[in-house]
C-alpha positions as CSV (number, residue, x, y, z in Angstrom):
1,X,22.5,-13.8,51.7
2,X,18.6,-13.5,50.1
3,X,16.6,-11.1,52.3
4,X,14.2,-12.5,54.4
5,X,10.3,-12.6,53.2
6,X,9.6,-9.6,56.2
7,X,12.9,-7.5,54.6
8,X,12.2,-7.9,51.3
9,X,9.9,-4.7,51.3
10,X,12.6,-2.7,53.0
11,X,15.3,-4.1,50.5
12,X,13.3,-3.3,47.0
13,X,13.3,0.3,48.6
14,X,16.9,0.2,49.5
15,X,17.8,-1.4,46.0
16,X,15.2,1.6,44.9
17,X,13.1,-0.7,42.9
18,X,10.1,0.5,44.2
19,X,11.0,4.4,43.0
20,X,11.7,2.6,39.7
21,X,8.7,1.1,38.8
22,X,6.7,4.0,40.0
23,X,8.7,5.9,37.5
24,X,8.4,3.4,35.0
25,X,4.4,3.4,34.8
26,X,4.6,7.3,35.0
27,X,6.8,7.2,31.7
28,X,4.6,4.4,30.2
29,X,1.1,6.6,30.9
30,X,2.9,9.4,29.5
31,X,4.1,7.8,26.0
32,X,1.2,5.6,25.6
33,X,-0.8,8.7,25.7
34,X,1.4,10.4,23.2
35,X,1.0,7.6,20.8
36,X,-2.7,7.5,21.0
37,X,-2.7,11.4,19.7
38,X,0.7,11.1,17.1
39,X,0.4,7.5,15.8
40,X,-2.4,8.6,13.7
41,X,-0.6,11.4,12.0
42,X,1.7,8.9,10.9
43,X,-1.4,6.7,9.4
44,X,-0.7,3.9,12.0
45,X,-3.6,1.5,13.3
46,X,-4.8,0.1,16.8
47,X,-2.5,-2.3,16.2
48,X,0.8,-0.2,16.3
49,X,-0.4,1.1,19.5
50,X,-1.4,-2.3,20.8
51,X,2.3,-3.6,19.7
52,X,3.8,-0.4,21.4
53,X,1.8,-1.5,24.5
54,X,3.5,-5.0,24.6
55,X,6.8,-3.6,24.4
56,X,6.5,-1.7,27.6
57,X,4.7,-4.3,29.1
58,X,8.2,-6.3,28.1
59,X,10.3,-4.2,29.5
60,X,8.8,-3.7,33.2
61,X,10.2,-6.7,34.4
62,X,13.9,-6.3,32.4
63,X,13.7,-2.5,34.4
64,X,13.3,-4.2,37.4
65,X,15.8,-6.7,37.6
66,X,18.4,-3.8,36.3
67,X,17.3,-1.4,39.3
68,X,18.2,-4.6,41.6
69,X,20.8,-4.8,40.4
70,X,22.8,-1.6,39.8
71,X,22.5,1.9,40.8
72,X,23.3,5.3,39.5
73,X,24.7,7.5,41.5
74,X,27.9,9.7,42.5
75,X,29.0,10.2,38.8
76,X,29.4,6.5,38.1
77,X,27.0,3.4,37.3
78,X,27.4,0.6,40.7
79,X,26.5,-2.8,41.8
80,X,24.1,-2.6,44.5
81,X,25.9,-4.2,47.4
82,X,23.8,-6.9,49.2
83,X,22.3,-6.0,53.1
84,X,25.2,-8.0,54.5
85,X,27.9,-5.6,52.0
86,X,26.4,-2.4,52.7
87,X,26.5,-3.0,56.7
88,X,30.3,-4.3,56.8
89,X,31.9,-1.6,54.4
90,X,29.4,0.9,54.0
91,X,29.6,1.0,50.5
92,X,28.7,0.0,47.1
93,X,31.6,-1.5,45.2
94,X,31.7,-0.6,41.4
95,X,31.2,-2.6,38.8
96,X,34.8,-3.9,37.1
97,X,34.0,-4.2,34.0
98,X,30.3,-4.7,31.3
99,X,31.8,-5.2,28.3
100,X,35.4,-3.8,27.4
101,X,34.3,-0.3,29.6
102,X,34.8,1.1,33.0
103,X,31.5,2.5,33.6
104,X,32.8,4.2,36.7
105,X,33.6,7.0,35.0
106,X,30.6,8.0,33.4
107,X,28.7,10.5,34.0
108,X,24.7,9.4,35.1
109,X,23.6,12.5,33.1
110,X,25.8,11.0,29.7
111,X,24.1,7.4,30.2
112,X,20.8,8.6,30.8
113,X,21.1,11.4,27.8
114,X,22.6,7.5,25.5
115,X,20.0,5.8,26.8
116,X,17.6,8.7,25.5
117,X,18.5,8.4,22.2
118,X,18.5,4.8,22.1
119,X,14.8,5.2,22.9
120,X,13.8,7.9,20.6
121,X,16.0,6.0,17.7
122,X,14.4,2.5,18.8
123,X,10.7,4.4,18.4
124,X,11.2,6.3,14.9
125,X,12.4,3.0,13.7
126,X,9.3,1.3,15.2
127,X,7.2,3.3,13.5
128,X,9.3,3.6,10.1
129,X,9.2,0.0,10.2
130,X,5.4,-0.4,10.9
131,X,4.3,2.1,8.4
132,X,6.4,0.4,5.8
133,X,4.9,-3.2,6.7
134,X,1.2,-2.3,6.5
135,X,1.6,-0.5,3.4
136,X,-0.7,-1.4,0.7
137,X,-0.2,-0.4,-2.9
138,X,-3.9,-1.1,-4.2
139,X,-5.5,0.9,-1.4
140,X,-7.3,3.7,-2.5
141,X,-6.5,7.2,0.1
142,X,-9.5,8.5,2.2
143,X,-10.8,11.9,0.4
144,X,-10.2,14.5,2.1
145,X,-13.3,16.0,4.7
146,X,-16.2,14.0,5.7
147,X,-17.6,13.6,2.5
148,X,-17.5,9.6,1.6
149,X,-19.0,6.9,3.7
150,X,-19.2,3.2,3.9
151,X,-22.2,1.7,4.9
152,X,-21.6,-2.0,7.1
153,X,-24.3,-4.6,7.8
154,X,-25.8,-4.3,10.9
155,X,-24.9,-7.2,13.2
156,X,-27.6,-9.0,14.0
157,X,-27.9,-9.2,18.1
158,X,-31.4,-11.0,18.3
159,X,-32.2,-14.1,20.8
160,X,-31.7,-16.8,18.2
161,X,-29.4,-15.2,15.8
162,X,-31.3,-15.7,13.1
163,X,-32.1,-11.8,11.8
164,X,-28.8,-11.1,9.9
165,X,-30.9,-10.5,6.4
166,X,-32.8,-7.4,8.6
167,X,-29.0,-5.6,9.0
168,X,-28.2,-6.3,5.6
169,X,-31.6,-4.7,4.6
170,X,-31.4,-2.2,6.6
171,X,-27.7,-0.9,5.9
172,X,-28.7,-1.6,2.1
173,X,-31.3,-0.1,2.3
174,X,-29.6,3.7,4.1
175,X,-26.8,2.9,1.8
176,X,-28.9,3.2,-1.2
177,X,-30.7,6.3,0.3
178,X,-27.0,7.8,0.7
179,X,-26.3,7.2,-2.7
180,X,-28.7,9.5,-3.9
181,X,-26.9,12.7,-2.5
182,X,-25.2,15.1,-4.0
183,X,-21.6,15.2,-2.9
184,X,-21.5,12.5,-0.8
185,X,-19.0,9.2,-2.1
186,X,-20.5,5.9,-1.1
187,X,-18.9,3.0,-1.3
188,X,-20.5,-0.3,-2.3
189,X,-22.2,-2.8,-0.7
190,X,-19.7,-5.1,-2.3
191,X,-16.8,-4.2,-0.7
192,X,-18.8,-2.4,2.6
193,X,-19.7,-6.1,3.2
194,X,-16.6,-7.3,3.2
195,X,-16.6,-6.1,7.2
196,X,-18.9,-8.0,8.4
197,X,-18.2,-9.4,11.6
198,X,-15.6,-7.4,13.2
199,X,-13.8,-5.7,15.1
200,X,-12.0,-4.0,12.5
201,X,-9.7,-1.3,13.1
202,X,-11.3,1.8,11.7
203,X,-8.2,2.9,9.7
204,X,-7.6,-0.5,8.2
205,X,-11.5,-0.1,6.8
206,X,-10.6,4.2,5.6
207,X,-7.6,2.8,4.2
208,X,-8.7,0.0,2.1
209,X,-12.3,1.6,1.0
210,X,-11.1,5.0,0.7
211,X,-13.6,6.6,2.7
212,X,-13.4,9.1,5.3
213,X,-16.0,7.9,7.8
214,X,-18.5,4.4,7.8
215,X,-21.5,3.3,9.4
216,X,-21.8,0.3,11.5
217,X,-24.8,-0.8,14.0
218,X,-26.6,-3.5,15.1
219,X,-30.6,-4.8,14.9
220,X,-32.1,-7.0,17.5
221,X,-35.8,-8.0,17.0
222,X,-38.1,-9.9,19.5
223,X,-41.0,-10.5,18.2
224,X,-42.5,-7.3,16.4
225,X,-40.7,-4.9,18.5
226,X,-37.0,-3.9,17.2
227,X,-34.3,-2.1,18.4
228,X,-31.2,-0.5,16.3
229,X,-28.4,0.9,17.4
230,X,-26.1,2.9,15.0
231,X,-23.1,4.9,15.0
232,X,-21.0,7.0,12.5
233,X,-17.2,6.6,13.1
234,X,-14.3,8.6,11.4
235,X,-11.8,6.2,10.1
236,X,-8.4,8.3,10.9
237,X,-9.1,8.6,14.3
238,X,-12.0,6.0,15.2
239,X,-13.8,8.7,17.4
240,X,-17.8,8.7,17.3
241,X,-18.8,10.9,15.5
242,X,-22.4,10.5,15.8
243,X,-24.9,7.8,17.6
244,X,-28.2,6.6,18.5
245,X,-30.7,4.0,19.1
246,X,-33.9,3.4,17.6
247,X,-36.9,1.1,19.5
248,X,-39.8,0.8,16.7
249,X,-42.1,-1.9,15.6
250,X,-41.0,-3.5,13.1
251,X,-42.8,-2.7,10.5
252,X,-41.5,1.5,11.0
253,X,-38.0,0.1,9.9
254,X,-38.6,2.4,6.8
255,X,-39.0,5.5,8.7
256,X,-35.9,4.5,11.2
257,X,-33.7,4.0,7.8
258,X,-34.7,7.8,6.6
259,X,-33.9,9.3,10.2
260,X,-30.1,7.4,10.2
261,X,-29.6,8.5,6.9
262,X,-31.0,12.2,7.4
263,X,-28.6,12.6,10.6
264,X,-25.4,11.1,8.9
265,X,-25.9,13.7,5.7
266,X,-26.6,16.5,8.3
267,X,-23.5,15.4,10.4
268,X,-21.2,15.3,6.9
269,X,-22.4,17.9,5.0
270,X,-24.6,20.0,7.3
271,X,-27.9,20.1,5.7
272,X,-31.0,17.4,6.6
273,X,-31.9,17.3,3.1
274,X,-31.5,13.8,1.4
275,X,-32.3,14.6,-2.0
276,X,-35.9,13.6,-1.7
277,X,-34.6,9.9,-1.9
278,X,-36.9,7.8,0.3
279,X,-39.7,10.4,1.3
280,X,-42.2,8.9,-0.9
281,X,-41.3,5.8,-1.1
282,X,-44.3,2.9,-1.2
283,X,-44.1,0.9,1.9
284,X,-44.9,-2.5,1.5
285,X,-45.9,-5.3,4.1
286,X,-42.8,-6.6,6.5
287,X,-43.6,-10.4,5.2
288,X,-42.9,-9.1,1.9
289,X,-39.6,-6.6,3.0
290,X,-38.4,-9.8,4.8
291,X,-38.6,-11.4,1.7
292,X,-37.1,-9.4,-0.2
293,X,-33.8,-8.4,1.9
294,X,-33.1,-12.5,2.6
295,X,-33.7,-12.6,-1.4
296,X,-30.5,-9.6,-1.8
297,X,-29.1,-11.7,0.8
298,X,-29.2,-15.0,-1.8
299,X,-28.6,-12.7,-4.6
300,X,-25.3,-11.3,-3.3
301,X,-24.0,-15.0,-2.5
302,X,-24.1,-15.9,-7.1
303,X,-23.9,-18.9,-7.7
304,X,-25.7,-21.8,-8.8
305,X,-28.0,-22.0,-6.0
306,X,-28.0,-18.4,-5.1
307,X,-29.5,-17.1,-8.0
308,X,-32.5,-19.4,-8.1
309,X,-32.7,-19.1,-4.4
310,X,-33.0,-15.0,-4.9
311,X,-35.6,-15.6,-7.7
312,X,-37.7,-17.7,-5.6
313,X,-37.7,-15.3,-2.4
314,X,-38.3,-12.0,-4.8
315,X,-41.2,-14.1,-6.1
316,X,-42.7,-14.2,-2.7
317,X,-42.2,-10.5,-2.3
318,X,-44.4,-9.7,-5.2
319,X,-46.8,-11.7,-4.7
320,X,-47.2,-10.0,-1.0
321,X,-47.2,-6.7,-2.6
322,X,-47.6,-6.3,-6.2
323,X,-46.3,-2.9,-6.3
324,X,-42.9,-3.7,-4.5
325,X,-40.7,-2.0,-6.8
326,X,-37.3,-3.1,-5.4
327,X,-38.8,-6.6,-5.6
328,X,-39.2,-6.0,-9.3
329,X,-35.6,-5.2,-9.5
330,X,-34.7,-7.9,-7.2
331,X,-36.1,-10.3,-10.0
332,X,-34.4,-8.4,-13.0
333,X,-31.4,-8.8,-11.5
334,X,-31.5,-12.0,-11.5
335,X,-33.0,-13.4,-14.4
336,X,-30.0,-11.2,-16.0
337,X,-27.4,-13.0,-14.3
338,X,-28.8,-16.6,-14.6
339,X,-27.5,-18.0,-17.3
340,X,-23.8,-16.9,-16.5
341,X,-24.5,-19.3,-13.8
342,X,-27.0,-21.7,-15.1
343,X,-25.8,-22.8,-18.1
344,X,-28.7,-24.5,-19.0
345,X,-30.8,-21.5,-19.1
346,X,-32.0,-20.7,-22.2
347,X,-30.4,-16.7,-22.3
348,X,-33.1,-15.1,-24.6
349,X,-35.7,-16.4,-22.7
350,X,-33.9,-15.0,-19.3
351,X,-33.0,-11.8,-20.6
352,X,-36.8,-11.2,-22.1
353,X,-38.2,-12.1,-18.9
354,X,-35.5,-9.6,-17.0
355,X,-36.4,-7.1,-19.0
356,X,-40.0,-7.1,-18.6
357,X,-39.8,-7.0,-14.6
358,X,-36.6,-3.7,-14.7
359,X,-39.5,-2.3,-16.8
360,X,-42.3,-2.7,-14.3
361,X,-39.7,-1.6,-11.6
362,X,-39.6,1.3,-13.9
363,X,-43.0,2.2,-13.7
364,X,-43.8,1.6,-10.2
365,X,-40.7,3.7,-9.4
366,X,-38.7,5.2,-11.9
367,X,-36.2,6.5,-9.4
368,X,-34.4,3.5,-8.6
369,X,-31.3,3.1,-10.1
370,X,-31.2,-0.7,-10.4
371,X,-34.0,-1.7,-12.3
372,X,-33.0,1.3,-15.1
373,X,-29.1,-1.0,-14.6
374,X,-30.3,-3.9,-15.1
375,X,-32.2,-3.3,-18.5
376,X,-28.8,-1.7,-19.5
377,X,-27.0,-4.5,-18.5
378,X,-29.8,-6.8,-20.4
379,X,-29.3,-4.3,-24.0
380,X,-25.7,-5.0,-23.9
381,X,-26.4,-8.9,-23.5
382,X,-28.4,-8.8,-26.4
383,X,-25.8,-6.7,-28.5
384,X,-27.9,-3.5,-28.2
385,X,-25.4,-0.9,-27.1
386,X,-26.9,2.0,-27.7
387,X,-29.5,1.6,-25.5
388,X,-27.7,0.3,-23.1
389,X,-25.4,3.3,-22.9
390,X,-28.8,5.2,-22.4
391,X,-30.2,2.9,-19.4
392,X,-26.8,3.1,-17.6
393,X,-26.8,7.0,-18.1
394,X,-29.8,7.1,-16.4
395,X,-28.8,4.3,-13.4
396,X,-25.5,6.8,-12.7
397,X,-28.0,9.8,-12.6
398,X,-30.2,8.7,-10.5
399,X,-27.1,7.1,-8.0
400,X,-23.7,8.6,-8.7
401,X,-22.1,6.1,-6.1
402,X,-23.9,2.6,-7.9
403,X,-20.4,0.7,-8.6
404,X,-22.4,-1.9,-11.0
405,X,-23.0,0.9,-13.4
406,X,-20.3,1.8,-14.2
407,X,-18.7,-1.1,-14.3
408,X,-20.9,-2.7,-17.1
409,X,-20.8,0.7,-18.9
410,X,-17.3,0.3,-19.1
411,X,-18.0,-3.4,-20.3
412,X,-20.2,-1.8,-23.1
413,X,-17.9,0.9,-23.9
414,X,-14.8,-1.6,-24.0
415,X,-17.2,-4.2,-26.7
416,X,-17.6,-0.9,-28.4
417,X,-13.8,-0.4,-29.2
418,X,-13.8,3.3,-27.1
419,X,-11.0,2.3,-24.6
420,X,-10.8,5.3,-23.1
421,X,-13.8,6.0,-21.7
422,X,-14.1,2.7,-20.7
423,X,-11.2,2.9,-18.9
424,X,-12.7,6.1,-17.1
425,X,-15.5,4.6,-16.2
426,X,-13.6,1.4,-15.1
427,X,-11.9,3.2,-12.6
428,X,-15.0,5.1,-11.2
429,X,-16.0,1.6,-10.7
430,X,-13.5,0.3,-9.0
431,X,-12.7,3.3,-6.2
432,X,-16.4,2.9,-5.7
433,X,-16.0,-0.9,-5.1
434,X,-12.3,-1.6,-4.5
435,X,-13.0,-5.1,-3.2
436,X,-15.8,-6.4,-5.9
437,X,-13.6,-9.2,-7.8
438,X,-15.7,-8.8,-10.8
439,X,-14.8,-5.3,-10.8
440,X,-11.4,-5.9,-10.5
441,X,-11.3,-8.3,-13.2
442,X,-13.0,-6.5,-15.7
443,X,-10.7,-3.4,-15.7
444,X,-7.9,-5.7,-15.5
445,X,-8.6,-6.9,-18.7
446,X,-9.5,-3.7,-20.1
447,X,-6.2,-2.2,-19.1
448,X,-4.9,-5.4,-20.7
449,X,-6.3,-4.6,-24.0
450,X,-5.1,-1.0,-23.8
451,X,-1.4,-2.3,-23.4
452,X,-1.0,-1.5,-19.8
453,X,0.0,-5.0,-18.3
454,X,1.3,-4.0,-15.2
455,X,-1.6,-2.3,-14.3
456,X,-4.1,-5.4,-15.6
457,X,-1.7,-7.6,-13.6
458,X,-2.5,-5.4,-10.2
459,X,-6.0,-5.6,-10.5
460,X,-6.0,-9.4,-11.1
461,X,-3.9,-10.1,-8.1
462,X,-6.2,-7.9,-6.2
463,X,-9.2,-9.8,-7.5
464,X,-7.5,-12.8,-6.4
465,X,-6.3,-11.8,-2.8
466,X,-10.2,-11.5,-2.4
467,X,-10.9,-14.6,-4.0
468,X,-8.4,-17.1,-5.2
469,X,-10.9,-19.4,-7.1
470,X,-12.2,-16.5,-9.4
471,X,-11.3,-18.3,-12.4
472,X,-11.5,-15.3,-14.8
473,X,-8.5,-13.6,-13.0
474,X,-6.5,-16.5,-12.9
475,X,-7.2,-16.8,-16.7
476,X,-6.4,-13.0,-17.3
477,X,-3.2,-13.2,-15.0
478,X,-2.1,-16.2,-17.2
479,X,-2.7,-13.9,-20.4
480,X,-0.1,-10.9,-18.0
481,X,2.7,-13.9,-17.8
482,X,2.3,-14.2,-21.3
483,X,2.5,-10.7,-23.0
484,X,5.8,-10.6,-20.4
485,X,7.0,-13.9,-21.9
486,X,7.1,-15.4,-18.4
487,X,6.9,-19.2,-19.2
488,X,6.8,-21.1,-16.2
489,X,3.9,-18.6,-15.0
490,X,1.8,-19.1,-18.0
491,X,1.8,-22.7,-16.9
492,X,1.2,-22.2,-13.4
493,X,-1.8,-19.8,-14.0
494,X,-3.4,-21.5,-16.9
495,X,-3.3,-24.9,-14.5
496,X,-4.8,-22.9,-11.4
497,X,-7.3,-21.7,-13.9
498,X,-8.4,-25.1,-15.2
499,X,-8.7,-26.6,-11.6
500,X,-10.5,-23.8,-10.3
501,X,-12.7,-23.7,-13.5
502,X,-13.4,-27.9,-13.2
503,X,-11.7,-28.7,-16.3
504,X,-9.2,-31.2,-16.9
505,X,-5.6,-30.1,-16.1
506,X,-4.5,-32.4,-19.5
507,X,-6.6,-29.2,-20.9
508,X,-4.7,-26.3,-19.2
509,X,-0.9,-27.9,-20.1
510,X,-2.0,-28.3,-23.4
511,X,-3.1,-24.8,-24.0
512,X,-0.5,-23.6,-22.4
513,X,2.5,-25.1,-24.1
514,X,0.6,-24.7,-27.5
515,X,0.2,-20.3,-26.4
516,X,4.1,-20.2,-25.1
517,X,5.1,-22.3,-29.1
518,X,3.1,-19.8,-31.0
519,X,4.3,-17.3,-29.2
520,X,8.0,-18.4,-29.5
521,X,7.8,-19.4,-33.3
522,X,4.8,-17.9,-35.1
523,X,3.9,-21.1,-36.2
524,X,-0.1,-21.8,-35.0
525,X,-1.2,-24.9,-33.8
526,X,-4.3,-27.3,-33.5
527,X,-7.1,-26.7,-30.9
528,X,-7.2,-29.3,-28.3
529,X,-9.2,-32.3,-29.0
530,X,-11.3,-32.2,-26.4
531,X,-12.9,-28.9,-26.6
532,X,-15.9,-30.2,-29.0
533,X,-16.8,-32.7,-25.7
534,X,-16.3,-29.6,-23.1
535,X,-18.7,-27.5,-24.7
536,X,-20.9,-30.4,-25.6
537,X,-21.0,-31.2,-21.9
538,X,-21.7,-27.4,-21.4
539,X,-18.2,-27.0,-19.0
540,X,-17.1,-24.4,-21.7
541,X,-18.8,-21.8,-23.6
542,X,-18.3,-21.8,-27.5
543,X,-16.5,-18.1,-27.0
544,X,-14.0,-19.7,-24.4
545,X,-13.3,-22.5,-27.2
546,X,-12.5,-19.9,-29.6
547,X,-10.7,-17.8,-27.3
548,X,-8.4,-20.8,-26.2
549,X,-8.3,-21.9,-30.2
550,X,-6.3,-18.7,-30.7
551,X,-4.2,-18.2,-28.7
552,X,-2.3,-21.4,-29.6
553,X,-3.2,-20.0,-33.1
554,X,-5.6,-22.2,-34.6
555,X,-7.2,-19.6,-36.3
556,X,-9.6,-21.7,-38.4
557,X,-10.9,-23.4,-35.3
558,X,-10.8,-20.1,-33.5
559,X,-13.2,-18.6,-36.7
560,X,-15.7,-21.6,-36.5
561,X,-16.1,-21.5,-32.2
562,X,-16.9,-17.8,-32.6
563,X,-19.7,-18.5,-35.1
564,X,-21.2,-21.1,-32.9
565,X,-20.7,-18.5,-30.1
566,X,-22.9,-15.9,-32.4
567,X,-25.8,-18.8,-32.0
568,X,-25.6,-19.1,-28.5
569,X,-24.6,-15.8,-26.9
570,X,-21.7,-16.4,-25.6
571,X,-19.6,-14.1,-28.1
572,X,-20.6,-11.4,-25.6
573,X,-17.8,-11.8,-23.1
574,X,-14.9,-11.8,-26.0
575,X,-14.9,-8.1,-26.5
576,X,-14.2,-9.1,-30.2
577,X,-13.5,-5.0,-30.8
578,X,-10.3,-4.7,-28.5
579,X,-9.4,-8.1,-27.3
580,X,-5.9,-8.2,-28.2
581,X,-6.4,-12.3,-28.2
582,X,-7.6,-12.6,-31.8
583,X,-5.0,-9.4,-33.0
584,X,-4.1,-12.3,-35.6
585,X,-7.4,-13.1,-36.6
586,X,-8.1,-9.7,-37.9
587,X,-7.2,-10.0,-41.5
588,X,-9.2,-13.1,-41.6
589,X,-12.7,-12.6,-43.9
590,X,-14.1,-15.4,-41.4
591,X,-13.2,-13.6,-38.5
592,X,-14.0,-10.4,-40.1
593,X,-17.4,-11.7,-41.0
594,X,-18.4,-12.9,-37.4
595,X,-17.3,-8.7,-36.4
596,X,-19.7,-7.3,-38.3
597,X,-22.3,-9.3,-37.6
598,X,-21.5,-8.8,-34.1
599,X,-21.2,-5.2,-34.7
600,X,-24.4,-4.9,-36.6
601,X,-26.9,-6.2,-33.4
């Protein structure tokens, strides 16, 4: 019979469920505790732990019901005997039989010492198995010592929630100052960015940026006053390392950026001194600072509306303040950019106008690495390498950490037929910026071009976890399934890049079956009939014509897009020096003609 409601206590003591449980939580504190200090030796997250935490929680209640149940005592494992059992024979009975065994006979000492190594077994294999689930082949390792840094936006804590350009400033604006010390690694905003709006598990954000420690913090304004809070957190263990808050008008958000960056270089590397970056900086208006960060805020977004948008608001900062240098930049920038995504634009008109505002950057500060990028970026536009080579030189001098740099060195070097530096400097770019897609892309084709397709394929499937709509990685994983004469994937890919690109899919099976014929047979084809109305209609560039002419080898077609895409610019993302694409077009005069005109700008 059930005890009664008023027995019950007396019975879970009897049954010795109460000794159990008590024991139970003691063990749990005790290995939960142990986790928290091994797991990360092991490289396992919050989230091992958290599992770790539901498995105990699992198996309070199974303990339970087992310590009702049966008791070990006198040598042997017993059924607890019911009240009424216990009074009339004033025993336990043993159990007859759990499974094919007569656990009568052994020993409590044997089955606890089993049931030991059951549990130790059960954990290695927990963690085995967790470490081997979150493992990540494209994550870059943490260097070692607290000497690289991610900088996150600031969450944006105000009344109406509508300050989130002032934490991107601000972090922006300390990451750029961090960027400008000596043996410090920063990564970019590109990939810092990619955090916002946590809680992210602070080895999850080491592992996949490759840093050692990050910044993260919060800004609420009312009215002119401000408050920021920020704190500097080691990614192996997600300990503080270092904290404060900062109340301030808001027009001293300059001097609070200096103090945050001058106590994370003195926590990391034990000196205050920042390099001079930032301690003679011009300080312009907070209308025209507001400006400016919701302009990088439009800038970062691309796009068709986010590069006019950023234009626009950088406008307004300079007409605040004249002698807003980042604003300069700001508009460099993007009149660089706009007519990869304005077609419209007219590109020597864009790229005249971008270089006139770098150069006033220049000369209002000629310590900021972006304007001296962005006229590099500009040359190599126009064809003029050399120059660029020289602009970028000085953008990586003046910040070691700025990801864009390198990258569009590499770009330069690459459209300059030196592979190997390019491929240096592509991979400088990239640990800087692990998550930047256009990062990704780039070096995916350059690694592509320098016959290492299994690499190039890595770094297009990374660009495309990030973003699976980035129609240049789709097209460059398409070009992977072909050099491994994967069929059924060159079709897949080149259809995904079509619909993703807003071009007719008729378009993408064409190409496709006319790439996988030429490549079977040798035999070229024709160029699809409607590329003369694609390009008319400005939904493909004259170097994408020719670039899809050859590789279903039309080579004549392929010879007349390219010199349409010498008239309007667009030869500059073909790479005519190493892009293995037009390998057969080489011993063309046509196509050698268009190379050295190419060549000679």
């Amino acid at each position: 019979m059930a005890p009664k409601r008023n027995d019950l206590w007396s019975e879970l003591r009897r049954r010795h469920v109460v000794r159990t449980a008590a024991g139970y939580a003691a063990v749990a504190f005790v290995l939960l505790q142990l986790a928290e200090i091994l797991f990360p030796s092991f490289g396992l997250s919050d989230a091992a732990i958290r599992a770790l935490v539901a498995v105990v929680i699992a198996g309070f209640p199974v303990t339970l019901a087992l310590s009702w149940i049966y008791d070990v005592r006198g040598g042997g494992l017993h059924r607890t005997p019911s009240a009424g059992e216990a009074g009339e024979a004033g025993k336990v009975a043993e159990v007859g039989e759990v499974g094919a065994s007569d656990l009568g006979d052994v020993p409590a000492t044997s089955l606890l010492a089993v049931g030991g190594l059951l549990f130790t077994a059960a954990a290695i294999g927990f963690v085995a198995l967790y470490g081997v689930l979150r493992f990540d082949p494209d994550a870059a390792p943490p260097p070692a010592g607290h000497r690289s840094i991610a900088v996150l936006p600031f969450a944006d804590m105000s009344p109406d929630g509508d300050q989130s350009y002032l934490g991107d400033g601000l972090a922006e604006e300390v990451l750029n100052i961090l960027s400008g010390v000596d043996s410090l690694k920063v990564a970019a905003r590109t990939s810092s960015f990619a955090f916002r709006g946590g809680p992210e598990d602070a080895r999850e954000i080491g592992r996949r940026l490759g840093v050692s420690t990050f910044l993260e913090g919060s800004v609420r304004r009312d009215g002119s006053q401000v408050r920021v809070t920020a704190q500097l957190i080691e990614t192996e263990t997600g300990f503080h390392l270092w904290s404060a808050n900062f109340d301030r008008q808001v027009d001293d958000l300059f001097a609070v950026q200096d103090e945050i960056a001058a106590a994370i270089v003195e926590e990391l590397l034990g000196t205050l001194n920042v390099g001079g970056a930032g301690q003679s900086r011009h300080a312009p208006p907070q209308e025209a600072v507001d400006a400016y960060w919701k302009g990088r805020a439009e800038w970062n977004r691309r796009g068709a509306a986010g590069i006019p948008g950023a234009i626009s608001l950088f406008n307004t900062a300079v007409e605040v303040d004249s002698a807003y240098a980042q604003a300069y930049a700001g508009l460099a920038d993007s009149y660089a950019l706009l007519p990869q995504v304005v077609p419209s634009t007219n590109a020597d008109e864009a790229w005249e106008t971008a270089e006139e505002y770098a150069r006033t950057a220049i000369s209002l500060d000629s310590e900021l690495a972006e304007p001296h990028a962005s006229l590099g970026l500009v040359q190599a536009l126009r064809g003029e390498r050399s120059q660029a080579l020289v602009s970028l030189a000085r953008a990586i001098d003046i910040n070691p950490s700025y990801a864009s740099a390198y990258h569009w060195r590499a770009n330069v070097l690459a459209e300059m037929g030196q592979l190997g530096a390019a491929l240096e400097d592509g991979e400088i770019a990239s640990s800087l910026d692990p998550l930047s897609v256009a990062i990704a892309t780039d070096y995916g084709f350059i690694l592509l071009w320098a016959g290492r397709a299994e690499e190039a394929a890595s770094q297009f499937q990374k660009a495309l976890r990030t973003d699976f709509g980035y129609a240049r990685a789709r097209f460059g994983s398409a070009l992977v399934s072909l050099a491994e004469g994967e069929p059924i994937s060159v079709q897949m890919e080149m259809v995904q890049w079509a619909a993703v690109s807003g071009l007719p899919t008729t378009l993408a099976q064409e190409v496709a079956g006319g790439m996988l014929s030429y490549q079977g047979t040798g035999q070229g084809g024709s160029s699809p009939t409607s590329l003369a109305a694609l390009v008319a209609a400005q939904e493909l560039s004259a170097g994408t014509a020719a670039a899809l002419s050859a590789l279903v080898g039309a080579r004549d077609e392929a010879v007349r897009w390219l010199e349409r895409a010498v008239e309007d610019r667009s030869w500059v993302d073909q790479f005519l020096m190493v892009n293995t694409i037009y390998d057969p077009l080489r011993s063309d005069p046509g196509f050698q003609e268009v190379l050295a005109r190419v060549t000679a700008l």
